[in-house]
N, C-alpha and C positions, 0 to 999 in steps of 0.2 A: 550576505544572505545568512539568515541564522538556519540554525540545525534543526527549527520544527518546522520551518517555511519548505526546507528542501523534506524533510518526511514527508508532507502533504505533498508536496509534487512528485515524489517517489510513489509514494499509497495510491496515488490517483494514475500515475501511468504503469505502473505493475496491475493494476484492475483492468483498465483499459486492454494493456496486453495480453491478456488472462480474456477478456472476454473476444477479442482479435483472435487469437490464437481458438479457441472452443469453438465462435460463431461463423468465422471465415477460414482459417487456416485446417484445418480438422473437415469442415464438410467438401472443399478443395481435394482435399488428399483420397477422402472416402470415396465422393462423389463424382469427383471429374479425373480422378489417378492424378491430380497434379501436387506433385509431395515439396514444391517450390512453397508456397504458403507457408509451411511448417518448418521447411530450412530456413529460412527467414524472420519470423517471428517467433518460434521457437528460441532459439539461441537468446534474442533480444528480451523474450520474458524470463527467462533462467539468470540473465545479469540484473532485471528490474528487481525479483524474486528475491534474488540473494540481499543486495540493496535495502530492499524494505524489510527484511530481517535484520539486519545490518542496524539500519535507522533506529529500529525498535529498540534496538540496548543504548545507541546513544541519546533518544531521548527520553528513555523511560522515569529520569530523574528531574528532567525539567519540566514536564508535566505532570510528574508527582503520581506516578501512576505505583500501585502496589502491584504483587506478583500477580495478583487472579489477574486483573485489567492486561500487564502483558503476556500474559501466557495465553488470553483471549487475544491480544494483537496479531501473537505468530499464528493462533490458527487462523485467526483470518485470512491469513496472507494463500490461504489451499483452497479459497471457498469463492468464486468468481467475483460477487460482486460486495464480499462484507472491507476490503479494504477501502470502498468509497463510504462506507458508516465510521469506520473509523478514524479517517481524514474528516469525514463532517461535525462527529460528535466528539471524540474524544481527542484531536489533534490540537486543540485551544491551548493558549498558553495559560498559566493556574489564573493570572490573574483577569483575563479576559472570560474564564469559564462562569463566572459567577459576580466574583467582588467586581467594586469599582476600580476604573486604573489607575484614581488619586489614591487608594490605602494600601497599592502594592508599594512591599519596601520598593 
């Protein structure tokens, strides 16, 4: 599995847990005193979290991304649901983004 394949499935399941955690585990804790939600999913997005920051510096070269592009990566990674923009639009490999896949070296 190459290292943008797993970004994308890192980007999408740190969003996913990011929204888990904010839309069930958070209103749990609040709402019903049950702070199990948050011992649980908590922990689990702080390792996806780390991860997709992680991902971000090793593929920031194979997608040819300049600084502005990833320093808009990492924030994404605080903002609920911009890491699935990320994985949708900017996660393509260079030659898939645009060119044809005969004129990549």
């Amino acid at each position: 599995m190459d290292m943008i394949r797993v970004f994308r499935l890192v980007s999408i399941a740190e969003a996913v847990s990011f929204l888990a955690l904010l839309l069930i585990a958070m209103p749990l804790k609040y709402g019903a005193e049950a702070e199990v939600g948050v011992q649980l999913v908590g922990p689990i997005h702080g390792v996806l979290f780390m991860a997709y920051v992680g991902m971000v510096f090793l593929v920031r070269d194979a997608l040819r991304w300049d600084l502005k592009r990833t320093v808009l990566a990492l924030a994404a990674a605080v903002l609920p649901i911009a890491p699935f923009l990320v994985e949708r639009q900017w996660a393509r490999p260079p030659h898939a983004a645009g060119a044809p896949a005969s004129s990549a070296p």
